[in-house]
Backbone as a chain_set.jsonl record, in Angstrom:
{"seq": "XXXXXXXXXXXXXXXXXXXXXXXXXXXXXXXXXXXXXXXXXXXXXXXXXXXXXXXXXXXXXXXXXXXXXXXXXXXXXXXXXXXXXXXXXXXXXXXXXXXXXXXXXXXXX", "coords": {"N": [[-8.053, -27.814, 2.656], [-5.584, -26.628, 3.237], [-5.298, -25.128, 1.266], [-7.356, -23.661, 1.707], [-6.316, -22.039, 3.775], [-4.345, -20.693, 2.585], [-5.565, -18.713, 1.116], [-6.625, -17.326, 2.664], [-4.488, -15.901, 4.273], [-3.949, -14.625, 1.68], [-5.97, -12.552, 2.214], [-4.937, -11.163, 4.162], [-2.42, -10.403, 3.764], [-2.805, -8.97, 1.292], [-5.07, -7.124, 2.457], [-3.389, -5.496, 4.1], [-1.46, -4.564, 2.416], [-2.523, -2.535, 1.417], [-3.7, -0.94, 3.436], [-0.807, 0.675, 3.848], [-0.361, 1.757, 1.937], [-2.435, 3.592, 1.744], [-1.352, 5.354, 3.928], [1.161, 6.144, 3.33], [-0.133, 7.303, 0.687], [-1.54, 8.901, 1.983], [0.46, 10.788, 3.197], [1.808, 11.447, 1.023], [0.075, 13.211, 0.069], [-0.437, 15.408, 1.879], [1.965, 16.802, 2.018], [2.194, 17.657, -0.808], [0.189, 19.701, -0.247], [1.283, 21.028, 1.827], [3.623, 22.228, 0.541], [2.132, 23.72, -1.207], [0.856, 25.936, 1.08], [-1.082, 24.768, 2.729], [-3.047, 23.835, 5.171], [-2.677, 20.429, 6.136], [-4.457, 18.03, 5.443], [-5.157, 15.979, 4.368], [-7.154, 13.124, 2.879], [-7.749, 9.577, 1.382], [-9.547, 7.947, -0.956], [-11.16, 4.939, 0.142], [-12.912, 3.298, -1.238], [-12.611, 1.949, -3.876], [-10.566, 0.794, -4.065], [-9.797, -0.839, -1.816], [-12.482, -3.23, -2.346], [-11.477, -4.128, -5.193], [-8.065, -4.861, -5.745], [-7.918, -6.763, -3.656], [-9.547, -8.949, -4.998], [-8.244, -8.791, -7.813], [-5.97, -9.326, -6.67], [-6.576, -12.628, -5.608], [-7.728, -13.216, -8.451], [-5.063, -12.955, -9.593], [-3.848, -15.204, -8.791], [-5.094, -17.446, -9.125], [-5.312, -17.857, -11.608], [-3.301, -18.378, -12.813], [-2.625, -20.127, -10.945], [-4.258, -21.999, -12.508], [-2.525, -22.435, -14.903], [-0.442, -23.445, -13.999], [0.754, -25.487, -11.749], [0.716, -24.401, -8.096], [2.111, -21.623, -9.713], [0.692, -19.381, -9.155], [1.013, -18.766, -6.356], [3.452, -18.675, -5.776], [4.193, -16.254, -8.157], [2.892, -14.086, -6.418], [4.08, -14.034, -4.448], [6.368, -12.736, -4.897], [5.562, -10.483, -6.088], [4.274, -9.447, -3.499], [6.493, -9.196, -1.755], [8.431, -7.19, -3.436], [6.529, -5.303, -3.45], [6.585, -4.411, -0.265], [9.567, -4.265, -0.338], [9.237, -1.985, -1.589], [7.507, -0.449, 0.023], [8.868, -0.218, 2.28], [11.285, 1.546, 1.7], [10.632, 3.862, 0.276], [8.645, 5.087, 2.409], [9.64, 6.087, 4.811], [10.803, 8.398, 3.743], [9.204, 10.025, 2.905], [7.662, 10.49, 4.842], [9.704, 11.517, 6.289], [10.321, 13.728, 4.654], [7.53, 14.994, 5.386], [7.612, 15.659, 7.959], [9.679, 17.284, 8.326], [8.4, 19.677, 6.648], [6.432, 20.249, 8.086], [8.049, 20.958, 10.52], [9.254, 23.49, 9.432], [7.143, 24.859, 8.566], [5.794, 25.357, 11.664], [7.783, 26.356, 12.506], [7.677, 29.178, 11.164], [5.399, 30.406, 11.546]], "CA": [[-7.828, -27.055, 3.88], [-4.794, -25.75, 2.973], [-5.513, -23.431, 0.151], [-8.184, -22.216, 2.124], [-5.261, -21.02, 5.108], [-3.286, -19.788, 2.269], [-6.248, -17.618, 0.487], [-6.893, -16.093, 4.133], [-3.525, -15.239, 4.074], [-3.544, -13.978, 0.809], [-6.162, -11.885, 1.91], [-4.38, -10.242, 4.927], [-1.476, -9.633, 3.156], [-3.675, -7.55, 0.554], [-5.409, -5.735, 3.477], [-2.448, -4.659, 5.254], [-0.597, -3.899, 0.918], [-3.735, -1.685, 0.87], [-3.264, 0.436, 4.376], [0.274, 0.627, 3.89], [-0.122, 2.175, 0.676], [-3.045, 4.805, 2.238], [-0.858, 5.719, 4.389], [1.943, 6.444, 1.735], [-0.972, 8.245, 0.045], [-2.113, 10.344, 2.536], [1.598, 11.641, 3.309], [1.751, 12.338, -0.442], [-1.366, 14.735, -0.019], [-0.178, 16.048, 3.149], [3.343, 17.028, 1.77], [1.547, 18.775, -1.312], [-0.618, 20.667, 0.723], [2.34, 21.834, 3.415], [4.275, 22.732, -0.222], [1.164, 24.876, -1.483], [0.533, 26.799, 1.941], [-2.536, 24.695, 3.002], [-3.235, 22.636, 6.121], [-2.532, 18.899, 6.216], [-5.934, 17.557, 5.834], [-5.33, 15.09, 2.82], [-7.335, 11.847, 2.512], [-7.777, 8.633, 0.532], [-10.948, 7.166, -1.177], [-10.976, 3.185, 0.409], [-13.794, 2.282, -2.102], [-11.886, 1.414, -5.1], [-8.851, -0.361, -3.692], [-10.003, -2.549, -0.976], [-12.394, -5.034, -3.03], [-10.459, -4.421, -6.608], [-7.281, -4.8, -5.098], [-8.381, -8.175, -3.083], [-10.111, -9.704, -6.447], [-7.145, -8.461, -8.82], [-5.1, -10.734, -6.433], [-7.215, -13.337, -5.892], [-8.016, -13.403, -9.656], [-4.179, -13.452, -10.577], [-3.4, -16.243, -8.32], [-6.09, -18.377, -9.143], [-5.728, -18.122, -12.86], [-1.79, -18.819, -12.875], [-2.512, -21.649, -10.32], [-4.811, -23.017, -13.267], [-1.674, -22.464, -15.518], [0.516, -24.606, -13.424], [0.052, -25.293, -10.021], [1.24, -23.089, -7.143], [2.608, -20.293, -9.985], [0.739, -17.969, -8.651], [1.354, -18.242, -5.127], [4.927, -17.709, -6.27], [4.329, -14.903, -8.249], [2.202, -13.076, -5.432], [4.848, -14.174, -3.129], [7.435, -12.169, -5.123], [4.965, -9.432, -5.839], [4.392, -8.863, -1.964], [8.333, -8.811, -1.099], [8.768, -6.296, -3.883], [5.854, -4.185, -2.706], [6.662, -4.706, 1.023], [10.837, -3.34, -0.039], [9.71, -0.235, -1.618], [7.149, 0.514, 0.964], [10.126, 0.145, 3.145], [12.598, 2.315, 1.066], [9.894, 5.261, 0.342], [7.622, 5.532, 3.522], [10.972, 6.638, 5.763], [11.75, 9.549, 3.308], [7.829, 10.658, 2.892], [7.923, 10.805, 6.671], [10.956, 12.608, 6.665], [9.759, 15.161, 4.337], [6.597, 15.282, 5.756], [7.99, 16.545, 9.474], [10.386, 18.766, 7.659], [7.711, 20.423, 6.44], [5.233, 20.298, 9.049], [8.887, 21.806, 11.56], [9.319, 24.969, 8.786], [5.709, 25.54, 8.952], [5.305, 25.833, 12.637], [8.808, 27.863, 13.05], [7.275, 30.376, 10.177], [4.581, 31.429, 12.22]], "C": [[-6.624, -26.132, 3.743], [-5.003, -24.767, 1.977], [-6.173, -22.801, 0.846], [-7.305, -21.57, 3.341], [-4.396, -20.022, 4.119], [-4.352, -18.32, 1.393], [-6.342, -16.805, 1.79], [-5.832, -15.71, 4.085], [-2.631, -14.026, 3.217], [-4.818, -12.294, 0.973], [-6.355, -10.719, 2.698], [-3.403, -9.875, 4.587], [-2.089, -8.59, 2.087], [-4.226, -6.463, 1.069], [-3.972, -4.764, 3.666], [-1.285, -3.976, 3.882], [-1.461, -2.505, 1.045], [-3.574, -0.13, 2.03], [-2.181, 0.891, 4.302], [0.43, 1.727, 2.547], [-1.257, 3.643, 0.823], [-2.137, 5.439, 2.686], [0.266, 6.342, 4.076], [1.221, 7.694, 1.004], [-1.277, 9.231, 0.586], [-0.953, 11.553, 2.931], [1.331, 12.279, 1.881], [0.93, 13.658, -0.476], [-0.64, 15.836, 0.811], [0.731, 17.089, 2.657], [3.003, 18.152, 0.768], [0.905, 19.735, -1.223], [0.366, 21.661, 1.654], [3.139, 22.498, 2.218], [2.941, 24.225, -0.499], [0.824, 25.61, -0.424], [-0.565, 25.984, 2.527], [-1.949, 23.676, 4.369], [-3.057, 21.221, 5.811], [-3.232, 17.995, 6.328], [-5.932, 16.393, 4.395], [-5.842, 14.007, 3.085], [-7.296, 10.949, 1.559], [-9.52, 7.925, 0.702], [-10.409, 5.527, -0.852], [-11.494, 2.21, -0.925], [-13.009, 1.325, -3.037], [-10.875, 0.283, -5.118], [-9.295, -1.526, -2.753], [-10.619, -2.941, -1.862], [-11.602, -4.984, -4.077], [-9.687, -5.027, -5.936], [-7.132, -6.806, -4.754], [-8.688, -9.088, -4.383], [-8.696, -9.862, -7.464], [-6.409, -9.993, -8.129], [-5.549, -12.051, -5.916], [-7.525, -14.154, -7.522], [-6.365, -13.869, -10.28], [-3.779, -15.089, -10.127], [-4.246, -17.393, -8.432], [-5.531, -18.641, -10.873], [-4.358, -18.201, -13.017], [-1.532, -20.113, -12.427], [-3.221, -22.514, -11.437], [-3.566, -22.946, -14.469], [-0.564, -23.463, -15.134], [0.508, -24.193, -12.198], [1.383, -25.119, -8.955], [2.045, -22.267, -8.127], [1.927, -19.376, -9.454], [0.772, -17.767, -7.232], [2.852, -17.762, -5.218], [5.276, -16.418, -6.857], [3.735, -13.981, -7.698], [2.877, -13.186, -4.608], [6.239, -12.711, -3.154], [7.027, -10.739, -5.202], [4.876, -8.721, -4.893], [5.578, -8.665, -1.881], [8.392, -7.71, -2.005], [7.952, -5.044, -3.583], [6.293, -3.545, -1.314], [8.296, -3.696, 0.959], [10.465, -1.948, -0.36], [8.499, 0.269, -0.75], [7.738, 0.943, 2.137], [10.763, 1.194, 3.055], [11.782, 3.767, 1.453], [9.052, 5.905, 1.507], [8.616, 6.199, 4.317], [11.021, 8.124, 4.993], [10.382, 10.346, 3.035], [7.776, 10.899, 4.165], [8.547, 11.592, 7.07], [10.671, 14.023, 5.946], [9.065, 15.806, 4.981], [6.965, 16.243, 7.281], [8.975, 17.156, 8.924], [9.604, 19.495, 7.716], [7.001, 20.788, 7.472], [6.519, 21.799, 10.302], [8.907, 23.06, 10.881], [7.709, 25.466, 8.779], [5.209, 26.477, 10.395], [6.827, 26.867, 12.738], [8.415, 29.317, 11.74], [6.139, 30.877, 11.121], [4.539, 31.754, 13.769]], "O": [[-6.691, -24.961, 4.117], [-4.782, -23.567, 2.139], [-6.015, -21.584, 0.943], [-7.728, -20.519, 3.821], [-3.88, -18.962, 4.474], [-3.895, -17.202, 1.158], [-6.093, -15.6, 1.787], [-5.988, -14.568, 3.652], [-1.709, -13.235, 3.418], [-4.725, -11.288, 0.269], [-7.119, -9.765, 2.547], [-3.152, -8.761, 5.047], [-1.769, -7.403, 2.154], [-4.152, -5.303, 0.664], [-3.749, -3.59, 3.37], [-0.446, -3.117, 4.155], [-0.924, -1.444, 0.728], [-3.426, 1.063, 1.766], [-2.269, 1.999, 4.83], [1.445, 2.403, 2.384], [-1.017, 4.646, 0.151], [-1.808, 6.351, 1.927], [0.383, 7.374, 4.737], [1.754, 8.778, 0.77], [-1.358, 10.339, 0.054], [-1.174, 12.762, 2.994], [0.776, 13.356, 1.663], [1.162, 14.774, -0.942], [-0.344, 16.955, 0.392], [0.384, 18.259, 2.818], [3.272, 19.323, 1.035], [0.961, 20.66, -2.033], [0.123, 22.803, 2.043], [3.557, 23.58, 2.629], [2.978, 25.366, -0.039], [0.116, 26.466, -0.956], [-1.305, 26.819, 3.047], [-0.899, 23.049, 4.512], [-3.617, 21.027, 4.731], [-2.981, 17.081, 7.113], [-6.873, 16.242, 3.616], [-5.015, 13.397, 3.762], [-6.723, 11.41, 0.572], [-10.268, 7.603, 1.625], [-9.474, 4.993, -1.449], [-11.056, 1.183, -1.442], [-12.866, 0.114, -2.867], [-10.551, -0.66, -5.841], [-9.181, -2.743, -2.901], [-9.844, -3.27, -2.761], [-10.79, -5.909, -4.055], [-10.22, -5.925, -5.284], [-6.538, -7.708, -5.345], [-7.879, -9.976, -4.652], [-8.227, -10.955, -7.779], [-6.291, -11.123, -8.604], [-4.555, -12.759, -5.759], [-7.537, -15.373, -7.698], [-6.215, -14.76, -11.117], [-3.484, -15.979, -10.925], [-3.989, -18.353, -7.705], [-5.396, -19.816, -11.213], [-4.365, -17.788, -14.177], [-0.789, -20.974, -12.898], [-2.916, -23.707, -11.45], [-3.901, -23.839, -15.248], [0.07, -24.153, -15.934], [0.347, -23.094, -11.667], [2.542, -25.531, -9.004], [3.06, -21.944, -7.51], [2.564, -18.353, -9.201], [0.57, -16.625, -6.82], [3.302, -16.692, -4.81], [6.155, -15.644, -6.479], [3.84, -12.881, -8.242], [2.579, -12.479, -3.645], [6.78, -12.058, -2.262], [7.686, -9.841, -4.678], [5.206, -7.536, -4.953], [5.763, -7.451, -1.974], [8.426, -6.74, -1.248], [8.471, -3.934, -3.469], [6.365, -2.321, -1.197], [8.485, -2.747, 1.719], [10.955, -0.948, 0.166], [8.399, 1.496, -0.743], [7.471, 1.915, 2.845], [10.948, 1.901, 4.046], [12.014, 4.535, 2.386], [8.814, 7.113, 1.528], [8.163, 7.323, 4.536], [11.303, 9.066, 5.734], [10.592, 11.555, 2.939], [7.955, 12.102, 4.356], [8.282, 12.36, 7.994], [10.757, 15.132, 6.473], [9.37, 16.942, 5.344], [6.537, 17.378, 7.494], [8.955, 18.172, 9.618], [9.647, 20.25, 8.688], [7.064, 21.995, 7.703], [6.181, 22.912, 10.705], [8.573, 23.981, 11.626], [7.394, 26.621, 9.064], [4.635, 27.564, 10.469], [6.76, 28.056, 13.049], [9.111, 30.332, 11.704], [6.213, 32.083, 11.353], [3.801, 32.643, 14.194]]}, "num_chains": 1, "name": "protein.A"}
């Protein structure tokens, strides 16, 4: 019972690694686009990343836990916190570009 609360867990923390990281992505586009002259229309393909993504970590934590048991909830624990600081650090300053750009755009025309 418990593994299975902590795989559900493991596999809302992967969702929410996954939007967090679109969202990241789609500034990126955005930002390149507002540099080249173009509208702000950038998306992200889902396909690829949600199930990989989910499996990858699923797959590492399973096959570490058969290495010695709970390593890989430890090393997906440490994985997430280190993902989780730099989507902290970088999403603020992609943001900040991003409405830079977006404010010199609209005062140019």
């Amino acid at each position: 019972m418990e593994n299975s609360i902590l795989y559900f867990l493991l596999l809302v923390a992967s969702l929410a690694l996954c939007c967090a990281g679109f969202y990241q992505e789609i500034l990126r586009g955005n930002i390149g686009h507002l540099q080249n002259g173009r509208e702000p229309n950038a998306g992200v393909a889902l396909f690829p990343t949600i199930p990989f993504a989910q499996a990858m970590h699923f797959g590492i934590v399973y096959a570490l836990n058969l290495v010695q048991e709970s390593l890989g909830w430890y090393v997906i624990a440490v994985y997430f916190s280190f993902a989780i600081l730099y989507l902290c650090y970088v999403t603020p300053k992609l943001k900040s570009q991003y409405n830079r750009l977006v404010f010199e755009k609209a005062n140019k025309a």
